[in-house]
C-alpha positions in Angstrom: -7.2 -17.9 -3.3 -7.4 -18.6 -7.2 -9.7 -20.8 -8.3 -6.8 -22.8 -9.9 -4.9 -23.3 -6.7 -8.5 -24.2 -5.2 -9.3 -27.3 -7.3 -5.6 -28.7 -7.7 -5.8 -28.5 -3.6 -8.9 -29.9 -3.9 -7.6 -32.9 -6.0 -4.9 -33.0 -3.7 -6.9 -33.6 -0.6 -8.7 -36.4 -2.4 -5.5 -37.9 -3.2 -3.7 -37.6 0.4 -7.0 -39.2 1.4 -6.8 -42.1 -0.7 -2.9 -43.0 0.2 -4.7 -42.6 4.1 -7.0 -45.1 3.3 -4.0 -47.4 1.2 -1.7 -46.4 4.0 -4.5 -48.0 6.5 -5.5 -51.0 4.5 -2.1 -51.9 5.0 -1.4 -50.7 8.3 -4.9 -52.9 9.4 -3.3 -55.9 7.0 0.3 -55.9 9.4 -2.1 -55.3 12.3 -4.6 -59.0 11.2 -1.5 -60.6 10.3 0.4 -60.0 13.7 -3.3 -60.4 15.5 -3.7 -63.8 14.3 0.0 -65.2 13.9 -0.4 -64.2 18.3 -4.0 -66.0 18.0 -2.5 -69.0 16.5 0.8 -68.9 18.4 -1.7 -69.1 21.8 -3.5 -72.1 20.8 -0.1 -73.9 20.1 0.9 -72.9 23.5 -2.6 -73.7 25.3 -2.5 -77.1 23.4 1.0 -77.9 24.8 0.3 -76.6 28.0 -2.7 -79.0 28.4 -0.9 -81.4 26.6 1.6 -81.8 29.2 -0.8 -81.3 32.1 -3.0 -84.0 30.6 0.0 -86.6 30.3 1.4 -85.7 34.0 -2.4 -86.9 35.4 -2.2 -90.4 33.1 1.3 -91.1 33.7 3.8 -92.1 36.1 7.1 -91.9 35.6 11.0 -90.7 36.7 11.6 -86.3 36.6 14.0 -87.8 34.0 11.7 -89.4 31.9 9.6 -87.2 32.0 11.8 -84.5 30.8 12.5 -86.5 28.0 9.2 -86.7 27.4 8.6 -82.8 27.2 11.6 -82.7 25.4 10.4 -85.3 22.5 6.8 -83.4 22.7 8.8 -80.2 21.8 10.7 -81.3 18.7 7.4 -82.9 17.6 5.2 -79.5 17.6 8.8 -78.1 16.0 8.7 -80.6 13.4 4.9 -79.8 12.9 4.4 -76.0 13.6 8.0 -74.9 12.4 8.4 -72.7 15.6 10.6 -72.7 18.7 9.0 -73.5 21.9 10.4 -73.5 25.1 8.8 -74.4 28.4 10.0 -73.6 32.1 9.5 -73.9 35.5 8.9 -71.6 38.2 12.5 -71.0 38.4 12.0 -70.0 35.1 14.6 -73.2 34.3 14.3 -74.3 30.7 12.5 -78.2 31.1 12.2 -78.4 26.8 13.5 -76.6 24.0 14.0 -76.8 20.6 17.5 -75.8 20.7 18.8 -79.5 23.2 21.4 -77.1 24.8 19.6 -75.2 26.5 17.5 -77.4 28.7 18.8 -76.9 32.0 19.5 -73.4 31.9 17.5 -70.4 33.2 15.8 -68.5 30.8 17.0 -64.8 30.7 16.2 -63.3 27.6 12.7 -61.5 28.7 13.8 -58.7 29.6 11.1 -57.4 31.1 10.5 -60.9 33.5 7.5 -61.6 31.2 7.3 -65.1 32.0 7.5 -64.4 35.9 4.5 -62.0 35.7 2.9 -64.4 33.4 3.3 -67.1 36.2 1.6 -64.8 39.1 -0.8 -63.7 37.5 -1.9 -66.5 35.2 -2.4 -63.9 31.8 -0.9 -64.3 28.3 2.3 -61.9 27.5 4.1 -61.4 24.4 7.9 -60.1 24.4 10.7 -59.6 22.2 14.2 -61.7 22.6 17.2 -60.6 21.5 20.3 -62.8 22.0 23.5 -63.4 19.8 21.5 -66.1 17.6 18.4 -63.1 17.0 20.3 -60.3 16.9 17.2 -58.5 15.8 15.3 -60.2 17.8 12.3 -62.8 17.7 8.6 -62.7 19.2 7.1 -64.7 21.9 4.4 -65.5 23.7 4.0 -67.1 27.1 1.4 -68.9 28.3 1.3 -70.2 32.4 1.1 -74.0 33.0 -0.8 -75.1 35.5 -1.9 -78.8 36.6 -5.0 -77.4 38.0 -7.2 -74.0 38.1 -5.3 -72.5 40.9 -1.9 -74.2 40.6 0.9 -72.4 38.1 3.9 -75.2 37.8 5.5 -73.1 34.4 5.3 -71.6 31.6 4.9 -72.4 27.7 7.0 -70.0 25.5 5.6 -70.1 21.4 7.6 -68.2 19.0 5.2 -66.8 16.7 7.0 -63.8 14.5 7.4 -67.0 11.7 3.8 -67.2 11.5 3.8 -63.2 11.4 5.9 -63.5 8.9 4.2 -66.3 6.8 1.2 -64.3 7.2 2.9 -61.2 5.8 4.2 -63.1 2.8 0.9 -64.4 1.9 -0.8 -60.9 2.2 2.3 -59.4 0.4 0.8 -59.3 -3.0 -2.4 -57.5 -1.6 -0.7 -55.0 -0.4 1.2 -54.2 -3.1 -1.7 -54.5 -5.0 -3.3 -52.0 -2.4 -0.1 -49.7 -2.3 -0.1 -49.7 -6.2 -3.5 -48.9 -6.3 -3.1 -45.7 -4.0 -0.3 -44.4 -5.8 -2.4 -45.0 -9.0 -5.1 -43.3 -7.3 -3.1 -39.9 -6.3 -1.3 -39.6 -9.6 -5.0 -39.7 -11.1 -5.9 -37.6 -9.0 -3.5 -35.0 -9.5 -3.9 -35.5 -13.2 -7.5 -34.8 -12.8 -6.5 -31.9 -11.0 -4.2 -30.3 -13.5 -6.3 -30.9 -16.0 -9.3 -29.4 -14.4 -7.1 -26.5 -13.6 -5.7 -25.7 -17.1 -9.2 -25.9 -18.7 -11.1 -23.7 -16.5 -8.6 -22.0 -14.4 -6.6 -20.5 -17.1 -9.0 -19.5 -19.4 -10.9 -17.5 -16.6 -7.3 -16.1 -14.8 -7.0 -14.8 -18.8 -10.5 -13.3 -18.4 -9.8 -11.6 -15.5 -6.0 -10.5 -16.2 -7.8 -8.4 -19.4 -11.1 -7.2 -17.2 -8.5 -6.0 -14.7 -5.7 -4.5 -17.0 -8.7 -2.8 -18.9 -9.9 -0.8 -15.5 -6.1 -0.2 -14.0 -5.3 0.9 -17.5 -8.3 2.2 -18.7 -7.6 1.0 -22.3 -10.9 -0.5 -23.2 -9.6 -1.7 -26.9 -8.0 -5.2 -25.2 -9.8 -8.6 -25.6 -10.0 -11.9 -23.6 -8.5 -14.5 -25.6 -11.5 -17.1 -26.4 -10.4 -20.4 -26.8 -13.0 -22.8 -25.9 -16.5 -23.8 -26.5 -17.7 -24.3 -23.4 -18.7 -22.0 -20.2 -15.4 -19.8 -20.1 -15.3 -19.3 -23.5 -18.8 -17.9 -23.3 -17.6 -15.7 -20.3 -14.8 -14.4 -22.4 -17.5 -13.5 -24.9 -19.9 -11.6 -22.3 -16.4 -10.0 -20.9 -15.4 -8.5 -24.1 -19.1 -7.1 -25.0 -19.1 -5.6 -21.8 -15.8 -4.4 -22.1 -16.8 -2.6 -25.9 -19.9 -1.6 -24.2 -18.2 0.8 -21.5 -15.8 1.6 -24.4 -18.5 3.4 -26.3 -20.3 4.5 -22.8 -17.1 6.4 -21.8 -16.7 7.7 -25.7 -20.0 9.0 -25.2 -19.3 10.7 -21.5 -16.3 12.2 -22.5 -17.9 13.4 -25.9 -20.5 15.4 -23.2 -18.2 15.9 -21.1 -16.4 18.2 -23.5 -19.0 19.8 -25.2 -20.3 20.8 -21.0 -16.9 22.0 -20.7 -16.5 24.5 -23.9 -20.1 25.5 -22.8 -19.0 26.2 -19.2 -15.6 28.0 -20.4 -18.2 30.2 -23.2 -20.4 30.8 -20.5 -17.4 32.0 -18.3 -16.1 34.2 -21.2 -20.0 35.9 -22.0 -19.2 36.3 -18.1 -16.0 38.1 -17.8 -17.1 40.1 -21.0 -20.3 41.3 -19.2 -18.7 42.4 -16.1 -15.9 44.1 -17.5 -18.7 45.6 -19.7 -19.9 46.9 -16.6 -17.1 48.0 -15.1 -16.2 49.8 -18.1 -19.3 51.3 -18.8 -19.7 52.4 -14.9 -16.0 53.0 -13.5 -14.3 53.9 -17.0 -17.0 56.4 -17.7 -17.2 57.7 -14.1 -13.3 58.2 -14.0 -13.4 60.5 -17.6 -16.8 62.3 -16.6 -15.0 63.0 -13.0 -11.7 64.1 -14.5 -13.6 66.0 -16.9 -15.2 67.8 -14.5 -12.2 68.7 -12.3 -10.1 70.1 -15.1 -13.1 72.4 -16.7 -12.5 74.9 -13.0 -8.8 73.6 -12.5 -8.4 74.7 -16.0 -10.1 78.2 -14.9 -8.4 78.6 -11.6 -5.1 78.0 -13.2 -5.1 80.1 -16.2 -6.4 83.2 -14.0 -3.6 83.1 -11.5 -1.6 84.3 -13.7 -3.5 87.5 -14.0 -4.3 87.8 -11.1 -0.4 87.8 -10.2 0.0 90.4 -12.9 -2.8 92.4 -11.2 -1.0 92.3 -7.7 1.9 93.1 -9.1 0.7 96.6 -10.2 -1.2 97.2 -7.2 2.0 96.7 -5.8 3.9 99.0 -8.1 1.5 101.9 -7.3 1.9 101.4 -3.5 5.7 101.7 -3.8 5.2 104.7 -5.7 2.6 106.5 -3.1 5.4 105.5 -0.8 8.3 107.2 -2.7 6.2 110.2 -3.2 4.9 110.6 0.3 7.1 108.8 2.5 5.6 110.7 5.3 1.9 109.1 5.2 -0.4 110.9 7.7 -0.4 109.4 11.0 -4.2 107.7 10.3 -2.5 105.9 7.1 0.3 104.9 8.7 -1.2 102.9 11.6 -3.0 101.2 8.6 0.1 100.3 7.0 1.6 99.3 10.0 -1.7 96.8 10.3 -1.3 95.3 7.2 2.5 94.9 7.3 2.7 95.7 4.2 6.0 94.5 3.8 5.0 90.9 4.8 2.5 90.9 2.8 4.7 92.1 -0.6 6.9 89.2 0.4 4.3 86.2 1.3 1.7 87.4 -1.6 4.4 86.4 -3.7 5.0 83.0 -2.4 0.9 82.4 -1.8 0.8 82.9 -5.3 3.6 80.7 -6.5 2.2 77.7 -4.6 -1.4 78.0 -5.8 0.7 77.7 -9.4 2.1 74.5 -8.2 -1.2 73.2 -6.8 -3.3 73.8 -9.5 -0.3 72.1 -11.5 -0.6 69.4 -9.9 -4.1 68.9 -9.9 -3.7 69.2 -13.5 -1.5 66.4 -14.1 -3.4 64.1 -11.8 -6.8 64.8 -14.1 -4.2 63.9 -16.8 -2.8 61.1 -15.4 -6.8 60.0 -14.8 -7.6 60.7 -18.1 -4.8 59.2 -20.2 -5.3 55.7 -17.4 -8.9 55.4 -18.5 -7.8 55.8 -22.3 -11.6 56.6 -23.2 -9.8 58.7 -26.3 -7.0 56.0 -26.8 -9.0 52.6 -26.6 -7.4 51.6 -30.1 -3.9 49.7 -31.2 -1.2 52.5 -30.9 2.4 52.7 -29.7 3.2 54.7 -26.1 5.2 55.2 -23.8 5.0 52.5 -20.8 7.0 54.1 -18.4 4.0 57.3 -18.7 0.9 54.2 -18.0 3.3 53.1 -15.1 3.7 56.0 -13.7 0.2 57.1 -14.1 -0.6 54.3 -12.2 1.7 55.4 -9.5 0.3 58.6 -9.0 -3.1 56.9 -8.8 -2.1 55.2 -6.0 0.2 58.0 -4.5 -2.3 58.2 -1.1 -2.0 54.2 -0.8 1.8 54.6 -0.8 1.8 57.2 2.4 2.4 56.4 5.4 -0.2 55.8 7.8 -0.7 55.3 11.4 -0.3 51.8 11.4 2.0 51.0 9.2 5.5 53.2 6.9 5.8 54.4 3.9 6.1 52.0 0.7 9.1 52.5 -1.1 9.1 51.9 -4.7 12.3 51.4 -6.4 12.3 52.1 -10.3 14.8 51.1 -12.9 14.0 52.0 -16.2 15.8 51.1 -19.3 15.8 53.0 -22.2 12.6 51.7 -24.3 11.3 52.6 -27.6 7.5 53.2 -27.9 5.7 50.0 -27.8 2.5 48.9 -29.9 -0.3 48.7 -27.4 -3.2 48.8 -26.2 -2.7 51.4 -23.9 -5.4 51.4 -20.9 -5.5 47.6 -21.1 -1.8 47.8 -20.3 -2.8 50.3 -17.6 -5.2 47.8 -16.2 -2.5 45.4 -15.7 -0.5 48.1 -14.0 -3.3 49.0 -11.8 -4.0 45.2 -10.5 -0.6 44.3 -10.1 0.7 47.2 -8.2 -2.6 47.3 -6.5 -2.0 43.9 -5.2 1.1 44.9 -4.0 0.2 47.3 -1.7 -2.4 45.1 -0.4 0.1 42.1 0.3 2.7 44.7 1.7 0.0 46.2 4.3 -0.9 42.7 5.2 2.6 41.9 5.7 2.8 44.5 7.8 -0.3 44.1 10.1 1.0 40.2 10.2 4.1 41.4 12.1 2.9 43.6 14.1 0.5 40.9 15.8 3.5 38.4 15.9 5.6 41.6 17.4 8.2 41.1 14.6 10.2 44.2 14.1 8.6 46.1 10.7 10.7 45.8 7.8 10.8 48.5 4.8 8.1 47.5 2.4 9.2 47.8 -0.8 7.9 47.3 -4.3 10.4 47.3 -7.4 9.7 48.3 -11.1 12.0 47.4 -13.6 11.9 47.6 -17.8 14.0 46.2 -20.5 14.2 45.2 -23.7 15.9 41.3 -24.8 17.2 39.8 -27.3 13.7 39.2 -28.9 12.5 42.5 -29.9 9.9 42.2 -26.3 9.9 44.3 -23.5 10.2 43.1 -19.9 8.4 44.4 -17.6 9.1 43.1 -13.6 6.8 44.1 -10.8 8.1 42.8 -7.6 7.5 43.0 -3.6 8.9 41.7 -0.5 5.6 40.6 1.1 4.3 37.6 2.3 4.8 35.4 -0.9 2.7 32.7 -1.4 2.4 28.7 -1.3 2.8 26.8 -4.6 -0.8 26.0 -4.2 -2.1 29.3 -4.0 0.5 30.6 -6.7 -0.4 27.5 -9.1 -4.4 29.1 -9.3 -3.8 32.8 -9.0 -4.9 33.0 -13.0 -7.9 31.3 -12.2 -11.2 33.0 -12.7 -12.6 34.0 -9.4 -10.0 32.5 -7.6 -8.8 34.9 -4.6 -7.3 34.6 -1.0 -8.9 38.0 -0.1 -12.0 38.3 2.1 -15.6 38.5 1.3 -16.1 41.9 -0.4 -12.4 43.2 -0.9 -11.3 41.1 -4.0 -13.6 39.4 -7.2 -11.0 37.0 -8.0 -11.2 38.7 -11.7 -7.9 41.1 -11.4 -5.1 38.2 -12.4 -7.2 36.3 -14.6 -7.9 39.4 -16.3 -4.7 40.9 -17.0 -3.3 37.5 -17.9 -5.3 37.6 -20.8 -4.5 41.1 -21.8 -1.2 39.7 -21.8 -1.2 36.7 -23.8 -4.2 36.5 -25.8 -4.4 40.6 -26.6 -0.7 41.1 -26.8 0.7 37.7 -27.7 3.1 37.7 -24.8 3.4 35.7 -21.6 2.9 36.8 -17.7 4.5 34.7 -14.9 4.4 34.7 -11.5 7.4 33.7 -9.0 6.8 33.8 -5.3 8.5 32.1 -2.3 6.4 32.2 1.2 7.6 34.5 3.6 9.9 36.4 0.9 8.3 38.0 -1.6 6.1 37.6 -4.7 7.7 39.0 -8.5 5.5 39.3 -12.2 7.3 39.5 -15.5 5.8 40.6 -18.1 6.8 39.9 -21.8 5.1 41.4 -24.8 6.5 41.8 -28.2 7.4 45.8 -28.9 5.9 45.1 -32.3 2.5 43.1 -33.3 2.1 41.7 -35.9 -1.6 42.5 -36.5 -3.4 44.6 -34.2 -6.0 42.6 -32.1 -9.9 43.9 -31.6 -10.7 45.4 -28.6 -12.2 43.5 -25.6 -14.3 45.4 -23.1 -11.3 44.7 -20.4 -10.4 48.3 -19.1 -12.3 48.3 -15.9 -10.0 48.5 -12.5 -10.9 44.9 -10.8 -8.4 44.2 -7.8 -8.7 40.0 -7.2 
C-alpha cells in the first residue's frame, strides 16, 4: 500500500473515530434525557399513587366523591406537571383522567396488557399508545397502586415523552454543538490528511517513479524533481547522486567490458591464426610432400609403359614371323606354344597394357588434383577456374561417396553454368569446398544410420552443386543436401567459433567459422545457410568475380571439418 493511501486512511480512521465518539455523545444525551424524563415521570406517579392511598386512609367518603376527588387530584398534577395521567382499577377501568371523557371506560391502548402485568406483579412498565388523538403515539409509564404492601387496588399511568421531549429541547444546542464539532473534527482531519499526503507522499511517489523508471529503463540521465527543503527533498538529492553514481559505475563496466571483449575476440583471432598455422604447416605440407612423392614413380611407371608396349609389340612381330616361316614348329615347341596360348596372350597383353595406361592416368590426375587443392604453388590472388577446385574436391572425396555396407551410394547432381575465370584465392576457396561438401557427406551418412534405427525406408542421398553468375558481376555458388537439416538454434550458431554438434574428437567446430571468413572478409562476399529439420540443409555462396584489391594472405588453407 502507498504511503499516501496509508496516512489519508490513517486520517480517516481518526476522523470516523471522532464522529463515533460525537455520534455517542449524542446517542448517551437521548439515552440521559429519556432515562430521566422516565425517572421523573415515576416520582409523579409514586407521589400520586401515595397520594391517593394516603387520602383513602384519612378520609371517608361516597365511591362518587371520591372519584371526584381523583379526578380534581388529576387536573391539579396536569395543571402542575403538564402531562396526562390516568389511573385505573383492577378492571383496568379508567377512575381519573385528564381527558373527563374517558373516565369510565376501560383502558385499551397498551397493547401489550402492561398495566395488567404491572398490577400482578407490582414492577414499573413503560409502553407506547397509539390511538386516533397520538397517531404516532405517546410514552407511558405505569406504576401499581396499592393501599398496603401486599394489596394492588390499580394502577397510575404518567405520560412522560413531554418531559423527554423538554429534555431534548434543552440539550438541543449541545448536541448540535457536539454534532458540529465532529463534523469540524473529520473535515480537519481529512484536511490534515491531504495535506500530509501531498507534502510527503508525492514528493517521495516522484522519487520512486524516477528510481524505478531509471532501472526498468536503464536510462540513468533522469532526475527526481526536488522541490522541498525538508526530508524528501533531501532524499531526492541522495536518489539522484546515487543514480549519477551507478551512471558512471556502469560507464566504467561497459568501458571494461569492451576492451575484455576486443581482447577476447584478438585472442580468438591469434587463435584461429595459430591453428590454421598448424594445420597448414602439418596437413598442407604433408599433402604436397605426399603427392610429390607419388607422382616422382607414377611419373616413371607411366612414361615407360609406353615402351614397354613398343617392346611387346616387336617381340610380337618376330613371333608371327617364326610362325609364318615355320608353321610346322617341332613337336617340343609346339606343346610350349600350346602352354602359353600364345594367342590369348597376343590378345589380353594388349588390353593388360591399355589398363595399366588408364591406371597410372588416373593416379596422375589424383596427385594433380592433390596438388592444385593444396595450392602450395598458387597461394597468391589469381583468377581459376571454380568448377576445376570443385571438382578436385570431388575426387578427394571420391571413396566417401561409394557405397558401403551400411549405407548407398551419394549421388551428386551438378549444374554448371558457364563461368568466366574468377579472382581468387584458390586453395582458400578449396578449403571452403572441402568443409562444406565434407559436411555433407557426414550429415547424409548420419541421416542414413538415423533411419535405419527408426526402420524408415533409406532414401537416395543426394548432394547438389550448382554455379551461376547474377546480375552483379558475382558468382553463386549453391551446395545443397537432403539430410537431416537442422533447428534454427543450431543453424543461428553454425559460424560460431568452436561451435559443433559432432562428437568429441570427429569435429573442432573451426570448419564453418573458417570458411565464412574466407568468404566475406577475404573475398568480400557473403555465405548463408538455409536449412529446415528433417529436409535438408543448402549454402550459397556469393563472391564478386572481380576484386577490387587483392587481399593478403591468411594462413587458412588447412582442411578442418567442424
Amino acid at each position: 500500500m502507498k504511503i499516501s493511501h496509508k496516512l489519508v486512511g490513517s486520517f480517516i480512521g481518526v476522523s470516523l473515530l471522532t464522529g463515533v465518539v460525537g455520534a455517542v455523545a449524542i446517542a448517551q444525551s437521548h439515552k440521559i434525557a429519556e432515562t430521566l424524563a422516565m425517572a421523573e415521570a415515576k416520582d409523579v406517579a409514586q407521589v400520586i399513587s401515595t397520594s391517593i392511598i394516603h387520602n383513602s386512609h384519612h378520609q371517608e367518603s361516597t365511591h362518587t366523591q371520591k372519584s371526584d376527588d381523583l379526578q380534581h387530584y388529576t387536573d391539579l398534577m396536569h395543571d402542575l406537571q403538564k402531562r396526562d395521567i390516568v389511573i385505573v382499577n383492577r378492571q383496568k377501568l379508567i377512575l381519573a383522567d385528564t381527558v373527563p371523557e374517558n373516565v369510565g371506560t376501560i383502558f385499551e391502548h397498551d397493547q401489550g396488557n402492561e398495566i395488567q402485568q404491572t398490577m400482578q406483579d407490582g414492577k414499573t412498565r413503560t409502553f407506547l399508545e397509539k390511538s386516533v388523538d397520538y397517531p404516532q403515539g405517546i410514552k407511558l409509564i405505569v406504576v401499581p397502586l396499592k393501599t398496603n404492601p401486599t394489596t394492588t387496588n390499580g394502577a397510575v399511568i404518567v405520560e412522560w415523552s413531554s418531559l423527554y421531549d423538554q429534555a431534548i429541547a434543552q440539550a438541543k444546542p449541545t448536541i448540535i454543538a457536539i454534532s458540529i464539532t465532529s463534523l469540524s473534527c473529520v473535515a480537519l482531519a481529512l484536511l490534515i490528511g491531504l495535506r500530509i499526503s501531498s507534502s510527503i507522499a508525492k514528493p517521495l511517489n516522484a522519487v520512486t517513479t524516477v528510481a524505478r523508471e531509471a532501472t526498468q529503463t536503464s536510462n540513468f540521465d533522469l532526475q527526481a524533481p526536488v522541490t522541498t527543503t525538508d526530508e524528501t527533498g533531501t532524499l531526492a538529492i541522495a536518489v539522484n547522486a546515487l543514480i549519477q553514481q551507478v551512471k558512471a559505475l556502469l560507464n566504467d563496466k561497459e568501458q571494461r567490458s569492451e576492451e575484455l571483449q576486443q581482447a577476447l575476440h584478438q585472442i580468438q583471432t591469434t587463435q584461429l591464426q595459430l591453428i590454421q598455422t598448424e594445420k597448414m604447416s602439418s596437413l598442407g605440407q604433408l599433402v604436397a610432400g605426399v603427392a610429390h612423392e607419388i607422382n616422382n614413380p607414377v611419373n616413371f611407371i607411366h612414361g615407360n609403359i609406353a615402351h614397354v608396349d613398343n617392346y611387346i609389340q616387336d617381340l610380337l612381330k618376330v613371333v608371327q614371323a617364326y610362325q609364318t616361316h615355320y608353321p610346322n614348329p617341332p613337336q617340343t615347341l609346339q606343346s610350349t606354344l600350346d602352354d602359353v596360348e600364345l594367342d590369348f596372350l597376343e590378345q589380353d597383353l594388349a588390353k593388360l597394357l591399355q589398363s595399366m595406361k588408364v591406371g597410372t592416368a588416373r593416379i596422375r590426375q589424383i596427385v594433380l588434383s592433390l596438388r592444385n587443392f593444396s595450392r602450395l604453388d598458387e597461394s597468391d590472388f589469381k583468377a581459376v577456374d571454380l568448377h576445376e577446385g570443385i571438382d578436385n574436391t570431388l575426387l578427394i572425396l571420391q571413396h566417401r561417396l561409394k557405397a558401403k555396407s551400411e549405407s548407398p551410394a551419394i549421388e551428386v547432381i551438378k549444374d554448371y553454368a558457364q563461368l568466366p575465370l574468377i579472382e581468387c584465392y584458390p586453395g582458400q576457396l578449396n578449403q571452403v569446398f572441402m568443409n562444406l561438401i565434407a559436411n555433407a557427406i557426414d550429415v547424409l551418412d548420419e541421416a542414413v544410420q538415423q533411419r535405419l534405427k527408426e526402420g524408415q525406408p533409406a532414401q537416395v542421398s543426394t548432394i547438389w552443386l550448382s554455379t551461376q553468375m547474377n546480375a552483379e558481376d558475382h558468382v553463386q555458388i549453391t551446395i545443397a543436401d537432403n539430410g537431416l537439416g537442422m533447428p534454427e538454434a543450431v543453424r543461428s550458431r553454425i559460424f560460431d567459433p568452436f561451435f559443433t554438434t559432432k562428437s568429441i574428437g570427429k569435429g573442432t567446430g573451426l570448419g564453418l567459422s573458417i570458411s565464412y571468413k574466407i568468404v566475406t572478409e577475404k573475398h568480400k562476399g557473403q555465405m548463408t545457410c538455409d536449412s529446415v529439420a528433417g529436409e535438408g540443409t543448402k549454402f550459397v555462396i556469393e563472391i564478386p568475380m572481380r576484386q577490387a584489391k587483392p587481399m593478403s594472405t591468411l594462413n587458412t588453407d588447412a582442411m578442418v571439418s567442424v
